[in-house]
C-alpha positions as CSV (number, residue, x, y, z in Angstrom):
1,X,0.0,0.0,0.0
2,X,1.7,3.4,-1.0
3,X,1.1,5.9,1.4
4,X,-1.8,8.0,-1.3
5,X,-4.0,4.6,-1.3
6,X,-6.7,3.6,0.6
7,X,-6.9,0.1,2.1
8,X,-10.1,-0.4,0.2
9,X,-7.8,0.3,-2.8
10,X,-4.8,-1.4,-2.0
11,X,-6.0,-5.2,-3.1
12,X,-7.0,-4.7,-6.9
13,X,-10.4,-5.1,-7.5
14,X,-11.5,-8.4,-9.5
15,X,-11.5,-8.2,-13.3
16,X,-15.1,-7.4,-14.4
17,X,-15.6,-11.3,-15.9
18,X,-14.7,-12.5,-12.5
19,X,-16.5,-10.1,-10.2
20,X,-20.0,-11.2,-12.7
21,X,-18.8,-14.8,-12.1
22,X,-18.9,-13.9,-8.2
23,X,-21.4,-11.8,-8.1
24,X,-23.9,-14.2,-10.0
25,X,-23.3,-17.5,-7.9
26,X,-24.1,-15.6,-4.8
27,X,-27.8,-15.7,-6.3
28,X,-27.6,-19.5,-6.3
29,X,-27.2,-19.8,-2.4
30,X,-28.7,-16.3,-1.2
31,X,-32.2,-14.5,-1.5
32,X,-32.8,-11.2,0.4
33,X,-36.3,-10.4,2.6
34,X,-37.8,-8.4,0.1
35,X,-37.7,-11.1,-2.7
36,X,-38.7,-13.3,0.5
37,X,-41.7,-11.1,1.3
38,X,-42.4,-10.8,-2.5
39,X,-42.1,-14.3,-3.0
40,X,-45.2,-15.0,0.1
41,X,-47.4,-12.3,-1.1
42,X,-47.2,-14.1,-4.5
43,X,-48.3,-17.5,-3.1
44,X,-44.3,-19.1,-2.0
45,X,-42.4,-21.4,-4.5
46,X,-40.3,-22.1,-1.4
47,X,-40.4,-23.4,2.2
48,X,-39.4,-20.7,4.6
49,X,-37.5,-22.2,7.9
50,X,-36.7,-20.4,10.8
51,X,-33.6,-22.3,12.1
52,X,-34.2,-20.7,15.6
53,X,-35.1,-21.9,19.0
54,X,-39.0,-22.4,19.7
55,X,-38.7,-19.5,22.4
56,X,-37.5,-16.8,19.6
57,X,-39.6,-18.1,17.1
58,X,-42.6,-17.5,19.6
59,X,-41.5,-14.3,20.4
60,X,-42.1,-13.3,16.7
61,X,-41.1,-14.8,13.3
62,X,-41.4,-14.3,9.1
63,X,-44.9,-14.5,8.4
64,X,-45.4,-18.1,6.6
65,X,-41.7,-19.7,8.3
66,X,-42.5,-22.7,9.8
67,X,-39.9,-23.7,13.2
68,X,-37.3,-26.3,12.6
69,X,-34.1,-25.6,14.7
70,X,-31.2,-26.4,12.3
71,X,-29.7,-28.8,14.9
72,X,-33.4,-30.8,14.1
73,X,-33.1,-30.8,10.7
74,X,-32.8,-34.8,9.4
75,X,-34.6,-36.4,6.6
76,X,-37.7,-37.5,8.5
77,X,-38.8,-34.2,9.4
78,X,-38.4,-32.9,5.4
79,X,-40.7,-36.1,4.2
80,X,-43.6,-33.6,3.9
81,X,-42.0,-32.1,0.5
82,X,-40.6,-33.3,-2.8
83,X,-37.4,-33.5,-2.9
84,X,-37.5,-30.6,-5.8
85,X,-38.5,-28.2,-3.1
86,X,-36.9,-25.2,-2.9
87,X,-36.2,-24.1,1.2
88,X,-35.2,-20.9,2.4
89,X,-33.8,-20.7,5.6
90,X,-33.1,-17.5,8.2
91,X,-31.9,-16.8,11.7
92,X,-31.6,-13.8,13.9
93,X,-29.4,-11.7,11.5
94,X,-26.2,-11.3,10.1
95,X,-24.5,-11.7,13.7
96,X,-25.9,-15.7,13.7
97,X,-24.7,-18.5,12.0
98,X,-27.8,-21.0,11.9
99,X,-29.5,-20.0,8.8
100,X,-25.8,-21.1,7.4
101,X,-25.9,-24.2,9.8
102,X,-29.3,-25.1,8.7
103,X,-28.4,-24.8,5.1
104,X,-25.8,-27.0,5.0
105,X,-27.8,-29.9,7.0
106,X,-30.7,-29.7,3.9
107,X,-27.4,-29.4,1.7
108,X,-26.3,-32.8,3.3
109,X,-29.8,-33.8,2.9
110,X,-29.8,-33.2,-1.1
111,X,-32.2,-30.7,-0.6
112,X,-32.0,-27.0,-2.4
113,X,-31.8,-24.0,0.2
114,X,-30.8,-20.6,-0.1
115,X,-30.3,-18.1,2.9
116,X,-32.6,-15.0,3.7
117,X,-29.7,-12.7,4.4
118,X,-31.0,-10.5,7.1
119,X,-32.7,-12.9,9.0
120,X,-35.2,-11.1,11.1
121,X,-33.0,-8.4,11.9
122,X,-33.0,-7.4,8.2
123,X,-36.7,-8.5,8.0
124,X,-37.4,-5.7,10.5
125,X,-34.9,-3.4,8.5
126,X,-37.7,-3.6,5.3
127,X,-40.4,-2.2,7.6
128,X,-41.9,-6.0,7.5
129,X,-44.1,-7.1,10.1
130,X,-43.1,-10.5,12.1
131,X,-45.8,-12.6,13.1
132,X,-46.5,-13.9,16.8
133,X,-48.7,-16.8,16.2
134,X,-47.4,-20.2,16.0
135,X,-47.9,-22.4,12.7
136,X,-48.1,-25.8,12.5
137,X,-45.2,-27.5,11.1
138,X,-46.9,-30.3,8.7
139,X,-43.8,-32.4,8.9
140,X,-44.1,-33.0,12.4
């Protein structure tokens, strides 16, 4: 770094072909909560999870998520959906790691998930509403 640049400067960017390469894949494992919210008002192509504790999902979730703590996520509890299904998982914001932890056990599964980045915190960021009613989980 010379002493006129930045340290945002100091690492070259990526070459324009490379940077679309990136920038494109990170489509393929991440959605954001207004395509999330978009998606639900539409009628969902996807199966929203909230990877949370029962507690926090109580407390207030994503309208139409249904509760499956990552750490619960095995095979019998997905034999509800095809195994086409797209599922969508979230957390409590970019601070936690379970929507991550969560995607890789449906990964491991064979299943296709993408993250909500945001989780609830960015949820709440969109001026979105959370929900406080419990939904039945037609897995369980």
């Amino acid at each position: 770094m010379t002493s006129s640049s930045s340290h945002v400067a100091a690492v070259p960017a990526a070459k324009p072909a490379i940077a679309v390469a990136h920038f494109a894949a990170e489509f393929t494992f991440e959605t954001d909560c207004w395509d999330v919210h978009d998606g639900l008002l539409k009628g969902p192509d996807f199966v929203l999870i909230d990877v949370r504790s029962p507690t926090l999902f109580a407390q207030g979730h994503v309208p139409g998520a249904i509760n499956l703590p990552h750490g619960k996520i095995v095979e019998s509890k997905l034999a509800a959906w095809p195994e086409e299904t797209l599922f969508i998982t979230y957390c409590a914001g970019p601070h936690c790691n379970g929507a991550a932890r969560g995607a890789l056990r449906l990964a491991r599964l064979g299943r296709f998930v993408k993250i909500m980045v945001g989780g609830i915190t960015g949820w709440l960021d969109e001026g979105f509403e959370l929900n406080r009613k419990i939904l039945e989980d037609p897995s369980a």
